[in-house]
C-alpha positions in Angstrom: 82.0 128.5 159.4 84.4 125.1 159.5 83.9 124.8 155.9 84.8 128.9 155.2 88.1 128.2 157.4 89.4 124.8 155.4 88.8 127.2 151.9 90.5 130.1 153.1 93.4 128.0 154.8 93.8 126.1 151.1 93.9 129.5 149.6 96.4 130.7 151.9 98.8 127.5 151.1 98.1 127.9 146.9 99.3 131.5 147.2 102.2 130.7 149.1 103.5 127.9 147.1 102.4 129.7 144.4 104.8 132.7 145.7 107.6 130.3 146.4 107.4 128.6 143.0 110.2 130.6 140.7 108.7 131.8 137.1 109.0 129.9 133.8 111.0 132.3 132.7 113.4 132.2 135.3 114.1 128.3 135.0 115.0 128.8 131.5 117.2 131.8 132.1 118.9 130.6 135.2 119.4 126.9 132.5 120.5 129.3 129.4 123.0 131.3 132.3 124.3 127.6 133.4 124.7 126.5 129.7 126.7 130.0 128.9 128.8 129.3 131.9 129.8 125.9 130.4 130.5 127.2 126.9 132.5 130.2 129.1 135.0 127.5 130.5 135.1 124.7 127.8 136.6 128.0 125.5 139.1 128.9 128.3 139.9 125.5 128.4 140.8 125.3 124.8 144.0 126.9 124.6 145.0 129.9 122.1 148.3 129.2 120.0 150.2 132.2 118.8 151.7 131.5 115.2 154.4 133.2 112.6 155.6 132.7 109.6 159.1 134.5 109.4 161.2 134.3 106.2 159.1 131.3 105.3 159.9 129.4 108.5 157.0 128.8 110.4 156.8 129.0 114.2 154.0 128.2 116.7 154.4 129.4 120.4 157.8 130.2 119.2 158.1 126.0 118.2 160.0 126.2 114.8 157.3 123.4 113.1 158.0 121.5 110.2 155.2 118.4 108.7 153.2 116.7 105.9 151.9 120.3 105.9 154.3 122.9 106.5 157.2 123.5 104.6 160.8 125.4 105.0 162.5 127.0 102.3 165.1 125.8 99.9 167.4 127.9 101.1 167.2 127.5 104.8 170.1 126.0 105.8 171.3 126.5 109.5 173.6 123.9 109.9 173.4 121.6 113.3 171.8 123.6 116.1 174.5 124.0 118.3 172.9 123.9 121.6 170.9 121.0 120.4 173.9 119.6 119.5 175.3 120.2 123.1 172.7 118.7 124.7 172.6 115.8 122.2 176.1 115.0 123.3 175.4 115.2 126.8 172.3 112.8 126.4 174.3 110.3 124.8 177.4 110.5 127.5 174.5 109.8 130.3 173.5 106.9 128.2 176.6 105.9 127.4 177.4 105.8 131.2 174.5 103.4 132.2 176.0 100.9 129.9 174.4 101.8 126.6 176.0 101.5 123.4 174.3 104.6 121.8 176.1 106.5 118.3 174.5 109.5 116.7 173.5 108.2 112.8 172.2 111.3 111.1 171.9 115.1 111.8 171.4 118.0 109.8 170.6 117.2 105.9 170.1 119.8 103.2 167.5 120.6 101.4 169.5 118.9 98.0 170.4 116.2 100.1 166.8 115.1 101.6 165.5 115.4 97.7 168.1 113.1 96.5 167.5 110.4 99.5 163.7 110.8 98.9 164.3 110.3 95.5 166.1 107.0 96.1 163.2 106.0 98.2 160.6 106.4 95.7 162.7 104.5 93.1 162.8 101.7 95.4 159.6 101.3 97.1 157.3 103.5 95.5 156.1 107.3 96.2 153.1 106.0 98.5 155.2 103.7 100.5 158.2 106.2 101.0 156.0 108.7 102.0 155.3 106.6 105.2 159.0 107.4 106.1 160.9 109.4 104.4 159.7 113.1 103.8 159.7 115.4 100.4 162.4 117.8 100.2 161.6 120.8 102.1 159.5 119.3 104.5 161.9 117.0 106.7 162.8 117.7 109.9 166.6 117.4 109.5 167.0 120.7 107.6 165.8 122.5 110.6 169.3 121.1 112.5 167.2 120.3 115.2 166.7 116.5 114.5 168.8 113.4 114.9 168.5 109.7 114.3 170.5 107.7 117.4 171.4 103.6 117.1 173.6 101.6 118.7 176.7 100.5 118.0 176.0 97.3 117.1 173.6 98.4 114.0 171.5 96.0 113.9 167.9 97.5 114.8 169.1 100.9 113.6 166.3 102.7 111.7 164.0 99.9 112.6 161.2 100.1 114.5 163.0 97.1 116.8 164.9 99.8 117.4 162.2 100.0 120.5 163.1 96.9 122.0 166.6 97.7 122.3 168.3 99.1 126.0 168.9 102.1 124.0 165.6 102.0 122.8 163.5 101.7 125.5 166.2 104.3 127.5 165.4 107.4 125.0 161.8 107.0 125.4 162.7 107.2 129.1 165.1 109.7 129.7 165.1 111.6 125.8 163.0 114.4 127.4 165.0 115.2 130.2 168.0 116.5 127.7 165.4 118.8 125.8 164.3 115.7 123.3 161.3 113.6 122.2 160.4 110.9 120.2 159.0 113.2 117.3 156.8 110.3 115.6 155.2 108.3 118.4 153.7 104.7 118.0 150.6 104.5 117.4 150.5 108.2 116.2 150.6 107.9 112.2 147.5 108.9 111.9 148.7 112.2 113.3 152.2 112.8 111.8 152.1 111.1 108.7 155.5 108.8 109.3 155.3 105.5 110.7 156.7 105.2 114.5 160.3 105.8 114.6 161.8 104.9 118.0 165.5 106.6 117.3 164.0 110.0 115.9 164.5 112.4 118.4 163.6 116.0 118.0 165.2 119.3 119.8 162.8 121.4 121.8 164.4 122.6 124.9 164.2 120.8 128.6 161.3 122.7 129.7 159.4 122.3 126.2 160.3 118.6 125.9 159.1 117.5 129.4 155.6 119.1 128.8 155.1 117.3 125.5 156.4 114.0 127.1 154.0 114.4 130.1 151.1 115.4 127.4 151.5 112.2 125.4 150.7 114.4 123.0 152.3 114.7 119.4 153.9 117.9 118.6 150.9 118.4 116.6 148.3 117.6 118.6 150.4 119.8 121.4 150.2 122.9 119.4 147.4 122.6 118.4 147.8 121.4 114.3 145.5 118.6 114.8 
């Protein structure tokens, strides 16, 4: 009668674990529901950008975006952007007034003007090696009018990558940002944007706009998604 008891009481245990153990099937669905989840976020993560191509100017979350890649027109020729412009002078009066030396050294360029300096460049270095930092007609950044090279006034370092070690140097990659600016082909960033770093190349985007790339790290490519 002992003996019957034990079995019974074993049986009793084996059905109730048996009861409390969840289904194969389960497992894997409650893993394959888990995976989906993750997928689920990683894609919300990953944000959407809207783009347009308007008149054969081509803008990505309303970012007028020019590269290696994407060209403007001949024709497009808006002149200097005035309210970059305005915020460009401002930028350089606050520099200005913490005892920097800083002079605007180029702005707006034409399409004919860009293909004649490029042209120069490859005459004298070679179309590999003035690729690396000076772009084909259509495809710079100064015929947008948003774009301008800063130096100082004493020249030396301008369009120099010592142009980074200068007080006006190292005070745009501070401060550019907070006047709607960055520093449109980063160190270390080639890879990326196609031009070598340029230190006094500072590109229009807006205050709000600016700070977000600047706190990114991010290049505008990488921060709308190009690359």
């Amino acid at each position: 009668m002992r003996k019957l008891s034990v079995i019974l009481l074993s049986a009793i245990l084996l059905t109730a674990c048996q009861e409390n153990e969840p289904p194969v099937e389960t497992k894997e669905t409650t893993k394959n529901n888990e995976k989906e989840t993750v997928q689920v976020k990683e894609q919300e993560a990953v944000k959407s950008h809207d783009k347009e191509v308007k008149d054969g100017i081509t803008y990505i979350d309303g970012i007028l975006i020019v590269n290696k890649d994407i060209e403007l027109p001949e024709t497009y020729h808006p002149d200097v952007d005035q309210t970059a412009n305005q915020h460009l002078n401002e930028l350089i009066a606050a520099g200005n007034e913490d005892g920097l030396n800083l002079v605007l050294r180029s702005a707006f360029r034409s399409y004919e003007t860009q293909a004649s300096l490029y042209n120069q460049y490859v005459a004298r270095d070679g179309q590999k090696k003035a690729d690396t930092y000076s772009a084909r007609p259509g495809h710079s950044e100064h015929q947008t009018g948003l774009a301008f090279d800063l130096g100082n006034i004493e020249g030396s370092d301008d369009f120099m990558e010592s142009f980074e070690d200068t007080k006006e140097g190292q005070w745009l990659k501070s401060h550019a940002h907070e006047y709607g600016f960055i520093i449109r082909y980063p160190k270390g960033k080639s890879d990326i944007t196609g031009y070598q770093y340029e230190p006094w190349h500072l590109r229009y985007l807006g205050k709000p706009t600016a700070e977000k790339v600047y706190e990114s790290g991010l290049t505008l490519e990488e921060y709308l998604g190009l690359k």
